[in-house]
PyMOL Python script that loads the backbone (N, CA, C, O; Angstrom):
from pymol import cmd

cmd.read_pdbstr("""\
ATOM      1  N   UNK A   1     -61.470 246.157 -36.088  1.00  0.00           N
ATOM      2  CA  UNK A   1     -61.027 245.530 -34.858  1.00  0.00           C
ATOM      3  C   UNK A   1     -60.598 244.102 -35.171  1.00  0.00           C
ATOM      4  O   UNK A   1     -61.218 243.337 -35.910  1.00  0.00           O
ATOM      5  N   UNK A   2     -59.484 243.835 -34.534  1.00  0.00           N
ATOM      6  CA  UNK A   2     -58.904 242.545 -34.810  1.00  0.00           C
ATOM      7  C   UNK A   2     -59.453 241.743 -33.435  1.00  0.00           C
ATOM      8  O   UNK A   2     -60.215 242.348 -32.681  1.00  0.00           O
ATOM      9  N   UNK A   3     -59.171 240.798 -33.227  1.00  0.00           N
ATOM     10  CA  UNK A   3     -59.867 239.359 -32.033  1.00  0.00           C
ATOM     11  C   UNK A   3     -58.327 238.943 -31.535  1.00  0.00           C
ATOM     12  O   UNK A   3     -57.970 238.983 -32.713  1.00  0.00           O
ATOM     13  N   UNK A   4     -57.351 238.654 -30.979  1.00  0.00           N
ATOM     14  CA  UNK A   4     -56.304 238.474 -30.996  1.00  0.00           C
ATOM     15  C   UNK A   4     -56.361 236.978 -30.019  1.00  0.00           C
ATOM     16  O   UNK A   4     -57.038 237.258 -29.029  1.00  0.00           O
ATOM     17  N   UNK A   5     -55.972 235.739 -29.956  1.00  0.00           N
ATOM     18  CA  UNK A   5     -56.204 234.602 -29.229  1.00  0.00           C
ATOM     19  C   UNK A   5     -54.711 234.028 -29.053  1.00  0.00           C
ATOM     20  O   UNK A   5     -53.689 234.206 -29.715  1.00  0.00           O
ATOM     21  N   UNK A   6     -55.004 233.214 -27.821  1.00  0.00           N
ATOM     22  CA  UNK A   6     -53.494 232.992 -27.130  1.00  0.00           C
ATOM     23  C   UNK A   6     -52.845 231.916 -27.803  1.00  0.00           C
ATOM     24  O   UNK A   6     -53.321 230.941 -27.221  1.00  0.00           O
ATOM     25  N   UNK A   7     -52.222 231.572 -28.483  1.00  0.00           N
ATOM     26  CA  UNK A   7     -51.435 230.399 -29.091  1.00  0.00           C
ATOM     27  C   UNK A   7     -51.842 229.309 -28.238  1.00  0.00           C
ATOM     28  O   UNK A   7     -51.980 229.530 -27.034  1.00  0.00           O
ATOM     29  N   UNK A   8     -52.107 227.852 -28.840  1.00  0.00           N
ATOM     30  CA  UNK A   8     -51.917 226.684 -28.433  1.00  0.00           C
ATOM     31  C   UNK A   8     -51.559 226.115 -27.596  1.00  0.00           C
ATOM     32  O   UNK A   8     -52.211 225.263 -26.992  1.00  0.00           O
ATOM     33  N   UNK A   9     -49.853 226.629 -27.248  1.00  0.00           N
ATOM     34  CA  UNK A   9     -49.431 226.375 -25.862  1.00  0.00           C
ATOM     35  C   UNK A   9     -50.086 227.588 -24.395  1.00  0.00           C
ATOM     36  O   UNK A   9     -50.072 227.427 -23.174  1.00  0.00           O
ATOM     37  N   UNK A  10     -50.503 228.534 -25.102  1.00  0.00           N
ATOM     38  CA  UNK A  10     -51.052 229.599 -23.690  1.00  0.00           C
ATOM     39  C   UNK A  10     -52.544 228.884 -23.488  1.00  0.00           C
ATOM     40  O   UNK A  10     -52.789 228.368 -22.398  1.00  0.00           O
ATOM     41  N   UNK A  11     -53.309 228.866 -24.309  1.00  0.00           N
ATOM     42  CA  UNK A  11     -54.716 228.015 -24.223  1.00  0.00           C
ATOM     43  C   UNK A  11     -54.599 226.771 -23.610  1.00  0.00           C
ATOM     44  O   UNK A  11     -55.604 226.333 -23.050  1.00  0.00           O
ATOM     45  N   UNK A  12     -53.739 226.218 -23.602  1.00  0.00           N
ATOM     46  CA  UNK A  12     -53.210 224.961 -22.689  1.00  0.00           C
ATOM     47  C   UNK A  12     -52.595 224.691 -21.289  1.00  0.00           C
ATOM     48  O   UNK A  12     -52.423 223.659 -20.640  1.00  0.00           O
ATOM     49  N   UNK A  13     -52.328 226.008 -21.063  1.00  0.00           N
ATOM     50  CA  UNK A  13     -52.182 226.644 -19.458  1.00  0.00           C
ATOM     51  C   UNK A  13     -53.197 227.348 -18.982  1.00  0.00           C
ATOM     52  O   UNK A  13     -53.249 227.510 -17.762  1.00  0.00           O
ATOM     53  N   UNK A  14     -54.461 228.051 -20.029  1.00  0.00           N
ATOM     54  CA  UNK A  14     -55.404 228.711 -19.435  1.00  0.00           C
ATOM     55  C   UNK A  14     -55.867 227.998 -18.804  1.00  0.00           C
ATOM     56  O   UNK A  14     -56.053 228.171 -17.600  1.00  0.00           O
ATOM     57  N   UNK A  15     -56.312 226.571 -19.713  1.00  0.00           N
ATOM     58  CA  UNK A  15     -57.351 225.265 -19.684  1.00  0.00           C
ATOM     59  C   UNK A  15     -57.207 224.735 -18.472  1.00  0.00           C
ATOM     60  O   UNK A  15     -58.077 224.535 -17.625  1.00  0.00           O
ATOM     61  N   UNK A  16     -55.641 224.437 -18.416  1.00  0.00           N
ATOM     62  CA  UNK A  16     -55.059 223.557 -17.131  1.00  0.00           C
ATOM     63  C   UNK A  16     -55.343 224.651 -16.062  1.00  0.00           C
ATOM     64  O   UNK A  16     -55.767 224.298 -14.962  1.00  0.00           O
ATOM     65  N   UNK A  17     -55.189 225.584 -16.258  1.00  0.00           N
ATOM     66  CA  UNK A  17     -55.262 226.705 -14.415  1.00  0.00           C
ATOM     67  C   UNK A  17     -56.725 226.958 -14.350  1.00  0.00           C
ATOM     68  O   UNK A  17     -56.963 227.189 -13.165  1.00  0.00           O
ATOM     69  N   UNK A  18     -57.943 227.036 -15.119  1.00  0.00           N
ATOM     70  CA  UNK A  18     -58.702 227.002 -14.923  1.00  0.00           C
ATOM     71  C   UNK A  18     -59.440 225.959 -14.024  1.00  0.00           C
ATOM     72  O   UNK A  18     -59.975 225.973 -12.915  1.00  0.00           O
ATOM     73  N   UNK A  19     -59.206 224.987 -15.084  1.00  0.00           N
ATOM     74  CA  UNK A  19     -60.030 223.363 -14.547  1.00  0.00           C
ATOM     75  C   UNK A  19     -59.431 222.398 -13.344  1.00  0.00           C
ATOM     76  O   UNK A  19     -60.162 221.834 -12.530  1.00  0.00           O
ATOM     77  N   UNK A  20     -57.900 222.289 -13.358  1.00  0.00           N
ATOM     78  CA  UNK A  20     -57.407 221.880 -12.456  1.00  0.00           C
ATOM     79  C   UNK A  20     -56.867 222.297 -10.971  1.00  0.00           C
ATOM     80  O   UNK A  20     -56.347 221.787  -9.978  1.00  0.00           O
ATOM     81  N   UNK A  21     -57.298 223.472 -11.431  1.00  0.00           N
ATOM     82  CA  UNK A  21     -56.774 224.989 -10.080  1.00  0.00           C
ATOM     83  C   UNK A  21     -57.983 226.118  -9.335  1.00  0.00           C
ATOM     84  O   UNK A  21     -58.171 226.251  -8.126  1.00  0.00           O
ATOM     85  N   UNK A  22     -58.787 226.938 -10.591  1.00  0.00           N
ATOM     86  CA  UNK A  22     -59.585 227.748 -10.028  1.00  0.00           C
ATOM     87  C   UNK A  22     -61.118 227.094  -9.757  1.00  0.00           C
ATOM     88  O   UNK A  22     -61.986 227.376  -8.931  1.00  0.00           O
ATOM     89  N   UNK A  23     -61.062 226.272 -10.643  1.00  0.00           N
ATOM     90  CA  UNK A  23     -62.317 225.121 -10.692  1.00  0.00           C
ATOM     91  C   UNK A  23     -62.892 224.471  -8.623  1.00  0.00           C
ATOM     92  O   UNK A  23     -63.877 224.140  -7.962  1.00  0.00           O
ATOM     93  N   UNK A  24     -61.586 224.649  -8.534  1.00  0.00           N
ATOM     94  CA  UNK A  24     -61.408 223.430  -7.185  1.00  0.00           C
ATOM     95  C   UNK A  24     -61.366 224.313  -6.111  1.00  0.00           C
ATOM     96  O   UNK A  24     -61.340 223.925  -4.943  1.00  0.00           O
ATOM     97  N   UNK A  25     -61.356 225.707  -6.512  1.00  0.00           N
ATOM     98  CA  UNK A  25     -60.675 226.585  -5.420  1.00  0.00           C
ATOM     99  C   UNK A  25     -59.549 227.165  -5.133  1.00  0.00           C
ATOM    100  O   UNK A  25     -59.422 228.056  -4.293  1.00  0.00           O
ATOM    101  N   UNK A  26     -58.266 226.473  -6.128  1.00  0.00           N
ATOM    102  CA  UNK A  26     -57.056 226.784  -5.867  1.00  0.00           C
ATOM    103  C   UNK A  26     -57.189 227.802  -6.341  1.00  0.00           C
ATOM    104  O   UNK A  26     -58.189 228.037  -7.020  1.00  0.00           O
ATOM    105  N   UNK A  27     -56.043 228.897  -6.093  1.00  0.00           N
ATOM    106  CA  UNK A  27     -55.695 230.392  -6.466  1.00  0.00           C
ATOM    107  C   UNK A  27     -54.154 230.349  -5.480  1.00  0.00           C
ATOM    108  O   UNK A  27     -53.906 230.225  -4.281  1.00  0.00           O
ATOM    109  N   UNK A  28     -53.232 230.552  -6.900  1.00  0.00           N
ATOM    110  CA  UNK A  28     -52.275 230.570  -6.733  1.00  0.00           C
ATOM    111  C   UNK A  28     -51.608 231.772  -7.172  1.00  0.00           C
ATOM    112  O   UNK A  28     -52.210 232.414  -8.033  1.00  0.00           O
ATOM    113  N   UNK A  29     -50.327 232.288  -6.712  1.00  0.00           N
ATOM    114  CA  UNK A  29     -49.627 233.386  -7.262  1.00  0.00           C
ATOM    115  C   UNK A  29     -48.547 232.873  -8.367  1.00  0.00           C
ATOM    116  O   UNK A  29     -47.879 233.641  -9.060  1.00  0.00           O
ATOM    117  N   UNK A  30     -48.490 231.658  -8.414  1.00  0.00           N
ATOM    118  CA  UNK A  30     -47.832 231.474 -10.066  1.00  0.00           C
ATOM    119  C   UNK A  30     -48.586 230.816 -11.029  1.00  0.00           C
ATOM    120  O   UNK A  30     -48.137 230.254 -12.027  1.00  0.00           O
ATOM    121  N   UNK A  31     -49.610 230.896 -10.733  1.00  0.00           N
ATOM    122  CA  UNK A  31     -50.935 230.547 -11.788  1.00  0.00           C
ATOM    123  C   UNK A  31     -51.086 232.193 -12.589  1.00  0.00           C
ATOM    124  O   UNK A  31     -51.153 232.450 -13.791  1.00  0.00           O
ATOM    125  N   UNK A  32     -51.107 233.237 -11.249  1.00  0.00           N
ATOM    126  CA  UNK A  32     -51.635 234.595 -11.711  1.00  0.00           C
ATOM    127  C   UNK A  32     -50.506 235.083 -12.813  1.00  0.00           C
ATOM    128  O   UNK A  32     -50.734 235.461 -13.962  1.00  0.00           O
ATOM    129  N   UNK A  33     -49.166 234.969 -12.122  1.00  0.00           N
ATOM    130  CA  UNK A  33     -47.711 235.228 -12.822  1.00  0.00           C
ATOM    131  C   UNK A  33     -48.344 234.642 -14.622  1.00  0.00           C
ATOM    132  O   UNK A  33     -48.371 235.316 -15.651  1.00  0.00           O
ATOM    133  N   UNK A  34     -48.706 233.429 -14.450  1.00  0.00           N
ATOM    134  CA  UNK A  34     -49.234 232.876 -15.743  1.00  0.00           C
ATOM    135  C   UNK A  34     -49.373 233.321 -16.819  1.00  0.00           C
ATOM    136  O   UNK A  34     -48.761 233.402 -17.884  1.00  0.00           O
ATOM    137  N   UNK A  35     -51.197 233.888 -15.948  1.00  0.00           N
ATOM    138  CA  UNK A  35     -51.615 234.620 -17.062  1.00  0.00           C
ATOM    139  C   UNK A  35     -51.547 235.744 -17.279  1.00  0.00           C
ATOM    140  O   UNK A  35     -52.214 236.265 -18.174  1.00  0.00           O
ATOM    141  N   UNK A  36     -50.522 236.566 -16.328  1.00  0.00           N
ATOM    142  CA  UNK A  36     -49.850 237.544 -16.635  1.00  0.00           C
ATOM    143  C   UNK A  36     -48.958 237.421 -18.195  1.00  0.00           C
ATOM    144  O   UNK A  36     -49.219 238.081 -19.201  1.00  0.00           O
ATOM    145  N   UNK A  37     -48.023 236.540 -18.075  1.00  0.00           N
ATOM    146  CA  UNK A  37     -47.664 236.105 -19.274  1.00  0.00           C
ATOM    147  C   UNK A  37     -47.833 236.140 -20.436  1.00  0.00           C
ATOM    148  O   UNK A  37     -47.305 236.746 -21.369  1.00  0.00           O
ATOM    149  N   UNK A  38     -48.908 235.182 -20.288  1.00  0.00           N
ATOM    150  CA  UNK A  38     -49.760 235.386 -20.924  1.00  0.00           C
ATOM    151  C   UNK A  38     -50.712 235.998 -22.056  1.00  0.00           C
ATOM    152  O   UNK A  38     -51.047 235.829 -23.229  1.00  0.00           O
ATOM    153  N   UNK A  39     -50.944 236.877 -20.862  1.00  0.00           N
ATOM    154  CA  UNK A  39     -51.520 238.376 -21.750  1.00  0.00           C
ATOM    155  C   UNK A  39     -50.271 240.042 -22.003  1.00  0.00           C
ATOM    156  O   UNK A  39     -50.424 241.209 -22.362  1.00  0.00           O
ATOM    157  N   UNK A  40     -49.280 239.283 -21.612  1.00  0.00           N
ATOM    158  CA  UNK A  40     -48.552 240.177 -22.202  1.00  0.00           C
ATOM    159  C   UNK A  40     -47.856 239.915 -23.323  1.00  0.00           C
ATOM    160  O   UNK A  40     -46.979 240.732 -23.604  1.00  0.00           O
ATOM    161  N   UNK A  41     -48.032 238.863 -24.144  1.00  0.00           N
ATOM    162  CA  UNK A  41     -48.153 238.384 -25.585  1.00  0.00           C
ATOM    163  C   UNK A  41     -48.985 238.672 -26.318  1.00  0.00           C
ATOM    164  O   UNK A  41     -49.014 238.062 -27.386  1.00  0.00           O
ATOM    165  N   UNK A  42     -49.928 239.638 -26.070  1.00  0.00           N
ATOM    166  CA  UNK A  42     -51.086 240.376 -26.616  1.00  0.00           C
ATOM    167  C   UNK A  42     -50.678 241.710 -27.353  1.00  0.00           C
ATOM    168  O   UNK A  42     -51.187 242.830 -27.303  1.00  0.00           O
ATOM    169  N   UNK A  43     -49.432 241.154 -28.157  1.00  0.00           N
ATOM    170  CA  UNK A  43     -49.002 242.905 -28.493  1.00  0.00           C
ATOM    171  C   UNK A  43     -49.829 243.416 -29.928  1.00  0.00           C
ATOM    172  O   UNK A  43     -50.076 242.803 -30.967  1.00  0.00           O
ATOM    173  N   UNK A  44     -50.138 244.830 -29.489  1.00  0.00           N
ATOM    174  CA  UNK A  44     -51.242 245.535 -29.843  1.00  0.00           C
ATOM    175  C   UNK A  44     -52.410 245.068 -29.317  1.00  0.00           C
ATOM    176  O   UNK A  44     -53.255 245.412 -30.142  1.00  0.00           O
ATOM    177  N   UNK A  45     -52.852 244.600 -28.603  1.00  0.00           N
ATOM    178  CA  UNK A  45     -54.044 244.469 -27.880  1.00  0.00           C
ATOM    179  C   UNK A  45     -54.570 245.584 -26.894  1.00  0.00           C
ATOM    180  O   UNK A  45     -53.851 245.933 -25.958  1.00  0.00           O
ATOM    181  N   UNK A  46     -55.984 246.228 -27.117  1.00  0.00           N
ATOM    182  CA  UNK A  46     -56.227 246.995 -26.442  1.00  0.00           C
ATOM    183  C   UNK A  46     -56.985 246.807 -25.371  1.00  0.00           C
ATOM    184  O   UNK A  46     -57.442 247.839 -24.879  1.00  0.00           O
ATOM    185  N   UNK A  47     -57.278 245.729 -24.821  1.00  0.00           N
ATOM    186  CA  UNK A  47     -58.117 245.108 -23.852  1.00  0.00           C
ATOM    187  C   UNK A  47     -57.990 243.476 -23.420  1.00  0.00           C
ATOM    188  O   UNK A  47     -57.427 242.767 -24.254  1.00  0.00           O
ATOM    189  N   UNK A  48     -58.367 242.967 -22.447  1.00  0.00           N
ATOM    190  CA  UNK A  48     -58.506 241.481 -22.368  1.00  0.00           C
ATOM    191  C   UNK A  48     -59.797 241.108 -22.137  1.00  0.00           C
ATOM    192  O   UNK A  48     -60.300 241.883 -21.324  1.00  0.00           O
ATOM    193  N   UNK A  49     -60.492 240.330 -22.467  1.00  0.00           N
ATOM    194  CA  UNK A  49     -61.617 239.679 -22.192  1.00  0.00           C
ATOM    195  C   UNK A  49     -61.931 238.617 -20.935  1.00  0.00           C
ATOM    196  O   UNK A  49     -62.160 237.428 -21.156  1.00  0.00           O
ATOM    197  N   UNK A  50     -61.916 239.076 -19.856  1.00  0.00           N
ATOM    198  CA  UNK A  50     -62.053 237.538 -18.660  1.00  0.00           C
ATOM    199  C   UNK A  50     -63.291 236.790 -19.134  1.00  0.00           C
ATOM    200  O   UNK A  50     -64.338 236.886 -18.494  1.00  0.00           O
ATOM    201  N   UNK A  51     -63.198 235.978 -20.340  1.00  0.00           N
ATOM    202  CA  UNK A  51     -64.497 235.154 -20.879  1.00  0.00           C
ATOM    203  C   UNK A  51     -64.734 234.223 -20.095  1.00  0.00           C
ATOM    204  O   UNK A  51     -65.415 233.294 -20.529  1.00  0.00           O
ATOM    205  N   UNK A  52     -64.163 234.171 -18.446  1.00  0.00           N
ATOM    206  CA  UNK A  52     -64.713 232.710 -17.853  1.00  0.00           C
ATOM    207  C   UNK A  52     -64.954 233.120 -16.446  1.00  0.00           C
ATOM    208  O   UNK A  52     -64.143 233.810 -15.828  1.00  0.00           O
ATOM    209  N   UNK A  53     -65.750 232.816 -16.087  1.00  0.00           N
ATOM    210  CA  UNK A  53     -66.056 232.906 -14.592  1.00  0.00           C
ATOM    211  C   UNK A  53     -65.057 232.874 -13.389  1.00  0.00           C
ATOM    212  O   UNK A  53     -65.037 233.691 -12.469  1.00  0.00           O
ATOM    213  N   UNK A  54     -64.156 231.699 -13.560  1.00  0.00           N
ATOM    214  CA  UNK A  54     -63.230 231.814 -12.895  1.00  0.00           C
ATOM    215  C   UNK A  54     -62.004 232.352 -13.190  1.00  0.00           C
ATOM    216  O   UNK A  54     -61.066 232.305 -12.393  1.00  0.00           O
ATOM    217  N   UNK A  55     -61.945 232.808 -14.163  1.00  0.00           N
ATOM    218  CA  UNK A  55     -60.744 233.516 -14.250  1.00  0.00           C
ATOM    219  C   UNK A  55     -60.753 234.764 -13.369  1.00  0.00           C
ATOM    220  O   UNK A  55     -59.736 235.453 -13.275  1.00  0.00           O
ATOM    221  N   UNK A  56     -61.609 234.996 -12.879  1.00  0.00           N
ATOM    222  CA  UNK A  56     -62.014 236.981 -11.834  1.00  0.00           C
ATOM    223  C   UNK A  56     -61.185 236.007 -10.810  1.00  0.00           C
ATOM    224  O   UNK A  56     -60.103 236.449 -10.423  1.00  0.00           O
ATOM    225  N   UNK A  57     -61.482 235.083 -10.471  1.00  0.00           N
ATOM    226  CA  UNK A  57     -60.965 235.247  -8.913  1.00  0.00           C
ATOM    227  C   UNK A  57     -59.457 235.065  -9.303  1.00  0.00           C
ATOM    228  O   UNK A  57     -58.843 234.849  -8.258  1.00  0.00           O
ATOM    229  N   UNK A  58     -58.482 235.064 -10.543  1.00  0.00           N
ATOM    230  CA  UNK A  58     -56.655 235.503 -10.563  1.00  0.00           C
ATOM    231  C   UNK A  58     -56.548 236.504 -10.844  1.00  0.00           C
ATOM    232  O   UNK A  58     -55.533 237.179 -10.669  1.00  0.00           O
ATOM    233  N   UNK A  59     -57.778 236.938 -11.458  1.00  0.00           N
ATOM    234  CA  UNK A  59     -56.868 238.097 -12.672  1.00  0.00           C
ATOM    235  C   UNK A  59     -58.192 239.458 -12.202  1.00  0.00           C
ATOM    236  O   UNK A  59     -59.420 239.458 -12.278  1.00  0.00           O
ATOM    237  N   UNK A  60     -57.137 240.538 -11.700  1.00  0.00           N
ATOM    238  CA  UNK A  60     -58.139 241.750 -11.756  1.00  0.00           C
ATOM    239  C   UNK A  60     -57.092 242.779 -12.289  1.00  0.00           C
ATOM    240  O   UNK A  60     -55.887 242.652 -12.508  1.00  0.00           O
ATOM    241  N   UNK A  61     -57.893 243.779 -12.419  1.00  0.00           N
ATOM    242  CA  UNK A  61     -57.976 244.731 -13.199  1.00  0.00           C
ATOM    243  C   UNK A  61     -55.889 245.379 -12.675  1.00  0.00           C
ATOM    244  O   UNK A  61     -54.981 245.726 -13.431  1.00  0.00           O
ATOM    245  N   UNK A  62     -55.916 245.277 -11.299  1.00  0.00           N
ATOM    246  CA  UNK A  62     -54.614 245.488 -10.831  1.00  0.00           C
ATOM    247  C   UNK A  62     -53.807 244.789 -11.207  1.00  0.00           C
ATOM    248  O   UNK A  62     -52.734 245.375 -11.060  1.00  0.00           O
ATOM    249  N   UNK A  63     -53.618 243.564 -11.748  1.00  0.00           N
ATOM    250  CA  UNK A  63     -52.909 242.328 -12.690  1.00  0.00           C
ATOM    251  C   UNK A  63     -52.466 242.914 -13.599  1.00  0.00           C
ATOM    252  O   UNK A  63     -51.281 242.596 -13.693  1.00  0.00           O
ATOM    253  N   UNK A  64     -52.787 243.736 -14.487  1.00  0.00           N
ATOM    254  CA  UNK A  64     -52.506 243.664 -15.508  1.00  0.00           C
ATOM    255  C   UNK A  64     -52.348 245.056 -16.316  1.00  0.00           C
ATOM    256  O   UNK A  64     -53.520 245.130 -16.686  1.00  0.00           O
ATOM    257  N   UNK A  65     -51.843 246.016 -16.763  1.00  0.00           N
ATOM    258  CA  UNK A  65     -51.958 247.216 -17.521  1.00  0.00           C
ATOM    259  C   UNK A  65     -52.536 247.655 -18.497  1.00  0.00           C
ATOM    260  O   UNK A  65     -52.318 248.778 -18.951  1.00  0.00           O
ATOM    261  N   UNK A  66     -53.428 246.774 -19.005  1.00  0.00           N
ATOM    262  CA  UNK A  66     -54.585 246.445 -20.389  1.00  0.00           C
ATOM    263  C   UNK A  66     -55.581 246.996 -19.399  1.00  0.00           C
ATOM    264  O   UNK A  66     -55.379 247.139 -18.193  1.00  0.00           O
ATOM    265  N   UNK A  67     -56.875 247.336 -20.177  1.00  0.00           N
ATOM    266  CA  UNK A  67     -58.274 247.489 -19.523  1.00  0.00           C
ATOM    267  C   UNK A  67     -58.853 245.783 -19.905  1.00  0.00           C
ATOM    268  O   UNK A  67     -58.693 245.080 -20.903  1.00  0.00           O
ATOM    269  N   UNK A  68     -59.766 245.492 -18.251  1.00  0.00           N
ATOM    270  CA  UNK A  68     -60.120 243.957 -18.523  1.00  0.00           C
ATOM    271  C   UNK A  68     -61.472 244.140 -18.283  1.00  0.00           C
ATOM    272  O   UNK A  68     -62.051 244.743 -17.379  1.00  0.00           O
ATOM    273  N   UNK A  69     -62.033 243.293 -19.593  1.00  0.00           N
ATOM    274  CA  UNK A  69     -63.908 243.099 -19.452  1.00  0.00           C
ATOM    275  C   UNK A  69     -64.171 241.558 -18.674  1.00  0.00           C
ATOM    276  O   UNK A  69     -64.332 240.408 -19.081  1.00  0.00           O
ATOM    277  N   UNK A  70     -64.124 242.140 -17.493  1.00  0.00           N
ATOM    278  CA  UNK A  70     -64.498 240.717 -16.717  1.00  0.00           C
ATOM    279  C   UNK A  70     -66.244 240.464 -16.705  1.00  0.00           C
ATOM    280  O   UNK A  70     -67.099 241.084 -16.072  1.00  0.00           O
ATOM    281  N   UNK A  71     -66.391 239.341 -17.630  1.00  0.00           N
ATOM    282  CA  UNK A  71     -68.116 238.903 -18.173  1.00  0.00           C
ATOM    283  C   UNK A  71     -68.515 238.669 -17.206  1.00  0.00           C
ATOM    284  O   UNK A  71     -69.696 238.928 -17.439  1.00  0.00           O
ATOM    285  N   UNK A  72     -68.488 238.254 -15.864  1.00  0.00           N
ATOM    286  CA  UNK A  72     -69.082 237.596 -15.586  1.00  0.00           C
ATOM    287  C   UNK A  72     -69.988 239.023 -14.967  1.00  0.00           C
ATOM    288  O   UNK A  72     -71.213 238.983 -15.080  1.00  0.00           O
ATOM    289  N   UNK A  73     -69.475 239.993 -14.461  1.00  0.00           N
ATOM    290  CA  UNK A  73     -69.415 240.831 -13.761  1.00  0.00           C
ATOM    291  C   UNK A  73     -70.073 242.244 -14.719  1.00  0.00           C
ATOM    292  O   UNK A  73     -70.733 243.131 -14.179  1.00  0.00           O
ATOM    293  N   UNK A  74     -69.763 242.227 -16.109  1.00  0.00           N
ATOM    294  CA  UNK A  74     -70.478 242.763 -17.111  1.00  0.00           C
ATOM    295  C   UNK A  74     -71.903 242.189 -17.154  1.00  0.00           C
ATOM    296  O   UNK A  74     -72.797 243.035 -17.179  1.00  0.00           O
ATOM    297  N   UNK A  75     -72.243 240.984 -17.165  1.00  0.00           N
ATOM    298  CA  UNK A  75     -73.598 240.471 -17.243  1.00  0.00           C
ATOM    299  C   UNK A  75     -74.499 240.697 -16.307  1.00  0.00           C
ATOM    300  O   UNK A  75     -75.700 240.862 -16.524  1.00  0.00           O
ATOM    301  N   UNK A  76     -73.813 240.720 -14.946  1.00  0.00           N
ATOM    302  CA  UNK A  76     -74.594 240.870 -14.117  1.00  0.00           C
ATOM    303  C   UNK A  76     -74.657 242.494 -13.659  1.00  0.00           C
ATOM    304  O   UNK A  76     -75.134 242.826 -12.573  1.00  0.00           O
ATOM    305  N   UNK A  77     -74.310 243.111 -14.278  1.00  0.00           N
ATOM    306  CA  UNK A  77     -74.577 244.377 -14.054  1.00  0.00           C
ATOM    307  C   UNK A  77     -75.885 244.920 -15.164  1.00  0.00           C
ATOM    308  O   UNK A  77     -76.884 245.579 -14.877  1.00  0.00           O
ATOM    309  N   UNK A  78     -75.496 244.427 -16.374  1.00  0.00           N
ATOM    310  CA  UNK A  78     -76.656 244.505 -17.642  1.00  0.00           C
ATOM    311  C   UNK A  78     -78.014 244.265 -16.766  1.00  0.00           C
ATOM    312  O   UNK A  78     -79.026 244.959 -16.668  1.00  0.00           O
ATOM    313  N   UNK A  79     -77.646 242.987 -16.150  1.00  0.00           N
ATOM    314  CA  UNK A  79     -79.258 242.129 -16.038  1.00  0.00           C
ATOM    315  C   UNK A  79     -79.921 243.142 -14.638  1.00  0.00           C
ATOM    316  O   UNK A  79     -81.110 243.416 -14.475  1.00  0.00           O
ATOM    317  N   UNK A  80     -78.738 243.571 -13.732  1.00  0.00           N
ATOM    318  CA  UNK A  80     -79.298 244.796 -12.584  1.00  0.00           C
ATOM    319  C   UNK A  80     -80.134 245.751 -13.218  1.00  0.00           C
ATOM    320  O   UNK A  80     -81.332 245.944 -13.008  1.00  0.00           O
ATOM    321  N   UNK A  81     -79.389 246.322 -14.009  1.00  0.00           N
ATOM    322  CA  UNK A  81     -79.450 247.522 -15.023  1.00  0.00           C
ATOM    323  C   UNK A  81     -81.415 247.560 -15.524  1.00  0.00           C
ATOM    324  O   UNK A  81     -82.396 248.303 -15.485  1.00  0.00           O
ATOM    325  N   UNK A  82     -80.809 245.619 -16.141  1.00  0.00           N
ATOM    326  CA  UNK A  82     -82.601 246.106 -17.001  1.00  0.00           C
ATOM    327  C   UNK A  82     -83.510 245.760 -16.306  1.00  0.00           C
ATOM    328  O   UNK A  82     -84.586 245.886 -16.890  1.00  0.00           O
ATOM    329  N   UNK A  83     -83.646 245.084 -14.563  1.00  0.00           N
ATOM    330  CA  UNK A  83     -84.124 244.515 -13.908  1.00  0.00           C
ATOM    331  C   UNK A  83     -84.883 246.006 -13.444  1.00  0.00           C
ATOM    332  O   UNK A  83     -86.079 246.132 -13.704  1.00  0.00           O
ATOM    333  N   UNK A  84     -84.137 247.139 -12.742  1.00  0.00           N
ATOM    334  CA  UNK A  84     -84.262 248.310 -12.327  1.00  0.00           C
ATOM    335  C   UNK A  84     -84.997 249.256 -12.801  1.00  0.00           C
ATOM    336  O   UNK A  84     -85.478 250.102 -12.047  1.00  0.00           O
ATOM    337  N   UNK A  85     -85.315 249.280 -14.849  1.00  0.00           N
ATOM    338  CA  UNK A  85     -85.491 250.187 -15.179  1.00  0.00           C
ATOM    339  C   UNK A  85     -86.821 250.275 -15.698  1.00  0.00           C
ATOM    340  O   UNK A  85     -87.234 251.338 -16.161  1.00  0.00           O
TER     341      UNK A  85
END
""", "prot")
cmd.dss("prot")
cmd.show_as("cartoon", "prot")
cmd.util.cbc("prot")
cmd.orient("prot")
C-alpha cells in the first residue's frame, strides 16, 4: 500500500479552508468544489482519509466517488463499539 499526499499547493488550500472557513463555521460550496479537486488528483488512490474533524462537515461520502474514512466518525464508533461490549 502506497500513502498518497496532496502537493504543497493542495495542503495550502486544505489548511486555509479548514482554519479560516470550517474552523469558524463557514461551509461553503466552492470550498467543497475545492476539495473535490483536490482529491481528484489522487490518481490511483483507493480511498480518502477525512483526517480532520472538520473536514465531515464539506466533504461526505456523496462528494466524492472514492470510498471516505471519515475519523472522526470511525473513532467514535470504535469507542461505542468497546464501551457496549
Amino acid at each position: 500500500m502506497r500513502v498518497l499526499l496532496p502537493s504543497t499547493e493542495d495542503r495550502a488550500t486544505v489548511h486555509r479552508i479548514i482554519y479560516d472557513e470550517l474552523c469558524v463555521g463557514i461551509v461553503r460550496d466552492e470550498s467543497r468544489r475545492a476539495y473535490q479537486d483536490v482529491i481528484s488528483r489522487f490518481e490511483g488512490a483507493e480511498g480518502i482519509i477525512l483526517g480532520c474533524t472538520e473536514i465531515e462537515l464539506l466533504i461526505t461520502q456523496a462528494d466524492v466517488p472514492l470510498p471516505v474514512f471519515p475519523t472522526t466518525r470511525l473513532h467514535v464508533e470504535a469507542a461505542v463499539e468497546r464501551a457496549i461490549l
